[in-house]
N, C-alpha and C positions, 0 to 999 in steps of 0.2 A: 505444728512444730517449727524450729528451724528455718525447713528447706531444704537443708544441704545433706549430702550422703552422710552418714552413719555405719562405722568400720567398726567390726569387732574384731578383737585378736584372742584365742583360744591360749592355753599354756601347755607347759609341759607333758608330752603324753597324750594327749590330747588331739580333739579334731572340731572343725568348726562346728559339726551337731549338735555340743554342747551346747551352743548358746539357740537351737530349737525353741525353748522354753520362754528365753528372754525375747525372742523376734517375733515371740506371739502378742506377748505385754506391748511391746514396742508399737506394733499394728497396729493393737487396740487402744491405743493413747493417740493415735495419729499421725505415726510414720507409714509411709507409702512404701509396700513392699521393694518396690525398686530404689528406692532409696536406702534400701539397709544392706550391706554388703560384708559378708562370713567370710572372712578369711581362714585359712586352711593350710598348713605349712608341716612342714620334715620335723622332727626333732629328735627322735631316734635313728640318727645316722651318726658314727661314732667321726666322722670325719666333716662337720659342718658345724659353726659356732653360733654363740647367737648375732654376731654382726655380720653372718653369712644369710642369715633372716632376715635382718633388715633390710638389707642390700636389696635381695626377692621381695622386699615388702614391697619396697620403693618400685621396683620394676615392672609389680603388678598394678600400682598406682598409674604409670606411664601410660602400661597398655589399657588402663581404662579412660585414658584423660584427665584425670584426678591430680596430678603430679602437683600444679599450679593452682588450685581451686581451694577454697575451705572445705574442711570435714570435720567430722568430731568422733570421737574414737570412744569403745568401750575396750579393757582390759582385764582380763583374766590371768593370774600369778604368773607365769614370765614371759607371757604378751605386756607386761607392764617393762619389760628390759629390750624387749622388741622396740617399741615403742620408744623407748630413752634414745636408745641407740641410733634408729632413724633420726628424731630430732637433732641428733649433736653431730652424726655423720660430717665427714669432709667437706664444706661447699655446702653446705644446710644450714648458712643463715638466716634462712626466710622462712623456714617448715615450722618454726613455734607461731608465726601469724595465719597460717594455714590450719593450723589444729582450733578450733573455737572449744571443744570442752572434752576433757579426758577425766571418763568414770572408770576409775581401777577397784576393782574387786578383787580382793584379797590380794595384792598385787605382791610380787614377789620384789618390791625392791632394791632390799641388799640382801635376797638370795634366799635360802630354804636350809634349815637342818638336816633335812632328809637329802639334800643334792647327795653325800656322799653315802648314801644306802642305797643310792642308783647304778651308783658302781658297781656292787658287789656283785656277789652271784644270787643272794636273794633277790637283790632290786634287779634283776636282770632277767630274771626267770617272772616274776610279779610282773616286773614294768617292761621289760624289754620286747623289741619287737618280736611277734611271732607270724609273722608274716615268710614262708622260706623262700631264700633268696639271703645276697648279700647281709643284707642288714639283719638275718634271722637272730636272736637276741642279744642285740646292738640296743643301749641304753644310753644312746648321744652323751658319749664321753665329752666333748668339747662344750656342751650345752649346760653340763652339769658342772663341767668347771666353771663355767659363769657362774651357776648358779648357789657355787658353793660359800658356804658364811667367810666371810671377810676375805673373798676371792678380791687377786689385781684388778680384775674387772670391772667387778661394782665399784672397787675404789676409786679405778679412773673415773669412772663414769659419771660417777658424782664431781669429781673435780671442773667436768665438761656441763654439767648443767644446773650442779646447783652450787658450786663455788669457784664457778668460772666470771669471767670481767662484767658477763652480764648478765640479768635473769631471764631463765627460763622458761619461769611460772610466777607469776602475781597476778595482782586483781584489776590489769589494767586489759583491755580489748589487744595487746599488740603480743601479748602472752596465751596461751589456754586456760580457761580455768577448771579447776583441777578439783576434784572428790574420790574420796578414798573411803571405802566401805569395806569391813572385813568382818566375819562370824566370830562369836565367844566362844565358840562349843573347840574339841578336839576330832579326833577319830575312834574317841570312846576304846572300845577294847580291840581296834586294832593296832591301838598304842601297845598293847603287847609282844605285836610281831618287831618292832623295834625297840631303840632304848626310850624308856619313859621320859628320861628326859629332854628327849628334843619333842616332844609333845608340851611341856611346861611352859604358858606364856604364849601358846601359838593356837591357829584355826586348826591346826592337824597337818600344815606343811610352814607357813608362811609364820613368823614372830609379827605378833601386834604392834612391836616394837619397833620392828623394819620392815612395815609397810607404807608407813604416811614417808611424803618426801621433805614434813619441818624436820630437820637437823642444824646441825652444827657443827664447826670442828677449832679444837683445841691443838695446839701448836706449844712443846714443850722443848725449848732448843737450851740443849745443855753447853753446845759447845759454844755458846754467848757465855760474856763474864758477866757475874750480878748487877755488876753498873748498866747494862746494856738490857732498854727497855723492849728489845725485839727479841729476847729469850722467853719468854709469855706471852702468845697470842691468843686471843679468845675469840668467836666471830657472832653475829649475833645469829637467831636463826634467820635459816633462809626465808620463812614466812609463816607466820601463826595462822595460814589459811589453809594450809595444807595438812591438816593435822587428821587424825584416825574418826571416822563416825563408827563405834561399834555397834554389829546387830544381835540380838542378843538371838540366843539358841538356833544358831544353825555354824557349820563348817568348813572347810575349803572348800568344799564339792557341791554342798546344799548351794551356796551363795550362787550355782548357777543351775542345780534343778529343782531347789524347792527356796526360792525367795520368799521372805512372806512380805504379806504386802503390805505392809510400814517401806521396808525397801524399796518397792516396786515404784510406791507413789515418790520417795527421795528422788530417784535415779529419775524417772521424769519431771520432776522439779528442777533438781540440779541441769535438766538439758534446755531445759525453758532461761537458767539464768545470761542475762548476755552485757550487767553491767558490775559495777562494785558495790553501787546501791540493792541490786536485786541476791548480790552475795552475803550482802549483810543480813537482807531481808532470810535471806534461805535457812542461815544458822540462827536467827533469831528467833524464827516460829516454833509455835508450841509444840507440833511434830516433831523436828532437829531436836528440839530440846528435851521433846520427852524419848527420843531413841535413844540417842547419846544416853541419858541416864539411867535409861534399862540394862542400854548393852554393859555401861560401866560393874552398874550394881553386880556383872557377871564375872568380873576380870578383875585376878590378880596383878599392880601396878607391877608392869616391868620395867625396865632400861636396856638397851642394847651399846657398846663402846665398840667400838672399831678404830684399832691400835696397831701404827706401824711403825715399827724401829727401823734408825740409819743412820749411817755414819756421817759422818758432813761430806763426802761425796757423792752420798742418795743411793749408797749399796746398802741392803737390807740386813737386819741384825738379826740371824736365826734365836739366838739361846739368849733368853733376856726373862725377867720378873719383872711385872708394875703392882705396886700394890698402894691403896687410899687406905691412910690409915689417920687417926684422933690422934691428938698430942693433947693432955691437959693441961693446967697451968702449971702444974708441976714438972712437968716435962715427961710424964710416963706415957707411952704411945701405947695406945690398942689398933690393931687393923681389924677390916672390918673384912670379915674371910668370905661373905656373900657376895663379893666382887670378884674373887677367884673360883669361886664355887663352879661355875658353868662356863670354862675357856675351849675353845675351839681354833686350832688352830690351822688355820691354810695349808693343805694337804702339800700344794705347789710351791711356797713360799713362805715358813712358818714365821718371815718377819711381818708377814699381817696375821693378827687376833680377834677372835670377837669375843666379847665379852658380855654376858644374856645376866643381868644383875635385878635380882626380883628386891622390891626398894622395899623395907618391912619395915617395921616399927623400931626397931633397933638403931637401923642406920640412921632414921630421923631423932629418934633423942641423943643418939653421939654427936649428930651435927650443928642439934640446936642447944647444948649445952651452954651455960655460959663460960666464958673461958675455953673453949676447946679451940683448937687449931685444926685445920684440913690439912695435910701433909698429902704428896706423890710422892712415893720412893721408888727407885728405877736402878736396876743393878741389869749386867750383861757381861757374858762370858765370849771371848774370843775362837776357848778351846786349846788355846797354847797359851806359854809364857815370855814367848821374846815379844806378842803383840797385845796389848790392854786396850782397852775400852775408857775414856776416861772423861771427865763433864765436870765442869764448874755447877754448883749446886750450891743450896743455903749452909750458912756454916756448920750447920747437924750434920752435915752427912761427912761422909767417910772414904779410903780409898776403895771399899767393897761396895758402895752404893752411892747413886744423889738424891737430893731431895729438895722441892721446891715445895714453898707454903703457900698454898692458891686459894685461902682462907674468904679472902674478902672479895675473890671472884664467884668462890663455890657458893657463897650466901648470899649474892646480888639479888634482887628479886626478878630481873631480867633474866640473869642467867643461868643460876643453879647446879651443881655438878648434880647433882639427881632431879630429874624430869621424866616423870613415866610417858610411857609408849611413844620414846623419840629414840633416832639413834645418834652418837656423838663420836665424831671420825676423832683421833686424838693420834697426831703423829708426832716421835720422839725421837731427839735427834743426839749423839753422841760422839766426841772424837774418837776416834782409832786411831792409835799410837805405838810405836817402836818402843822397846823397853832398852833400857829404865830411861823413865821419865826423871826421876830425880839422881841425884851424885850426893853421894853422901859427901860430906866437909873436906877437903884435903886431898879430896882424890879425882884424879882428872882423867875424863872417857872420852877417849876421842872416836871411837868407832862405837856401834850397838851389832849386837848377834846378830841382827837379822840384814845386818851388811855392813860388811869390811872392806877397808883396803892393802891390798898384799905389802906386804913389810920390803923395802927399798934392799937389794942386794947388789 
């Protein structure tokens, strides 16, 4: 192999025994037991977050000498936010040349449906510690706000590593190179102790959708006027190499005690690669290619959108609607209500959204009609009347709503508003204004309600 140490990071709930199973593969492929090192960390402590893990991660690296040195990391779902967070830390501009290859398994990138059943009193009593003492069923409140869908945190985090000034992750030596494996299956009929729907599209915790790190993010600035081409950003993705290998019949939990060995031999493939030519080579073999098309043949296409509203001061818009909807040539719109179907909104923050959009047959013949148009419509409530919400938008829209026609972005072949199993960050942005905005004809306001000044006596 290698050479160099081999760190695994366990997830949620969890402890380093789980990965038993894999440091036996590992042995018998030819890693030297000493060189594989089980990390083992808190996460059911309702007062410790996940950058309080990292932090311990890094500290345990120290006291083994490892700080300065290459490694290569395996990841189990939010050992993969473990992991993010170490790299982009304070003063960690050098830790993505130290990481040589990160294998994420099922990895919890932008977070888990189930984060908020962790809370409860079910996921508390299930999950929570039962250990008595302090933390006796403690279900690492802080951990699960990480981990919750379109939490502030994976938001940031993405900003810091994969659409930040530099990369991360690509396929040069000065990066990690990165493999993302995740199971087809669910948790079968323990999807019943939950709602059915956060099982749809997922391994049983983690969306297919928002486990790979290709994404993208769309930039909808209303409070630009139509002349002004920085009210439309689109970005490309961050890298078509990072994208999902699925495996087919197995689930969050199997992916680390019962791999089958199609998996087994990827993962030490993927450890052996150490150029762009031998990257190529990895997805190109007949192996790669006949997994990927097993696992696919098992998996309903999803999409995952993560949407955040804000004013042009970058304070968050709680009470808002986005909806994609067809315009034909006639001007009659249909939306397409599988894009609302499955909203989630940030328990902390409800101006971040996710958005879990199963891509069906339907949405692709409205898109590829001829003559149809892609319309965004975006409406948002203040909650009062003396202050409005208000955005230059295409001439269709209206004072209750805007709309931009992102036609000839949505149908790029580059870029696509529907791409399965990626997720697409889309931040929106809108003025907040004092009422009234307009004076009717002949009549002259010199003060607004929501501030006067006292009359001269």
């Amino acid at each position: 192999m290698s050479g160099i140490p081999l760190v695994l990071l366990h997830g949620y709930h969890s402890e380093g025994a789980a990965y038993n199973l894999w440091r036996d593969v590992l042995t018998k492929s030819g890693f030297k037991v000493e060189d594989i090192f089980i990390g083992n960390y808190v996460t059911l402590n309702n007062e410790i977050n996940v950058d309080d893990i990292a932090e311990g991660f890094d500290r345990a690296l120290r006291s083994r000498g490892m700080a300065d040195k290459p490694f290569d990391v395996m990841v189990h779902s939010t050992g993969m936010l473990v992991l993010r967070s170490w790299l982009t830390a304070p003063g960690a501009d050098s830790r993505q040349k130290l990481l040589k290859h990160l294998i994420a398994l099922a990895p919890a990138t932008f977070g888990s449906p189930l984060a908020t059943k962790g809370r409860s009193l079910l996921g508390r009593i299930f999950l929570g510690s039962h250990v008595l003492g302090p933390d006796f069923l403690n279900s690492g409140t802080l951990v699960l706000n990480n981990l919750e869908l379109a939490s502030r945190y994976t938001w940031d985090l993405s900003h810091k590593d994969l659409f930040g000034p530099k990369p991360f992750y690509d396929d040069s030596p000065e990066t990690p190179y990165v493999f993302v494996f995740d199971g087809t299956s669910d948790y079968g009929t323990l999807a019943e102790i939950f709602a059915h729907n956060d099982q749809l599209g997922t391994d049983g915790c983690v969306r297919w959708s928002g486990a790979a790190l290709n994404c993208r993010k769309i930039t909808l600035d209303f409070t630009q006027t139509p002349i002004n081409e920085d009210r439309f950003a689109w970005t490309g993705w961050t890298n078509n190499r990072l994208h999902l290998t699925p495996i087919a019949g197995i689930n969050h939990n199997q992916i680390l005690s019962e791999p089958p060995q199609g998996l087994q031999d990827l993962v030490i493939q993927a450890l052996r690669v150490n150029s762009s030519t031998d990257l190529d080579t990895f997805y190109t073999t007949t192996e790669t290619v006949d997994v990927v098309k097993q696992g696919r043949s098992k998996m309903d296409p999803w999409q995952q959108f993560i949407v955040h509203a804000v004013d042009e001061r970058g304070n968050g818009i709680d009470d808002y609607s986005i909806e994609v909807l067809v315009r034909d040539a006639k001007g009659t719109y249909t939306s397409l209500p599988d894009f609302e179907r499955d909203v989630h909104p940030y328990s902390l923050d409800k101006s971040f959204r996710a958005f879990h959009v199963q891509l069906t047959q339907k949405i692709a013949d409205a898109f590829n009609a001829p003559g149809n148009s892609v319309i965004v419509r975006f409406r948002a409530s203040s909650g009062t009347d003396i202050v409005h919400y208000q955005g230059f938008g295409d001439p269709t829209s209206t004072p209750e709503y805007v709309e931009l026609d992102i036609t000839s972005q949505a149908r790029n072949s580059d870029q696509k508003l529907f791409y399965p199993f990626t997720t697409t960050l889309m931040e929106v942005r809108l003025n907040r204004e004092p009422i009234p905005l307009k004076v009717a004809p002949g009549v002259t306001v010199l003060d607004y309600e929501i501030f006067q000044f006292l009359a001269r006596t």
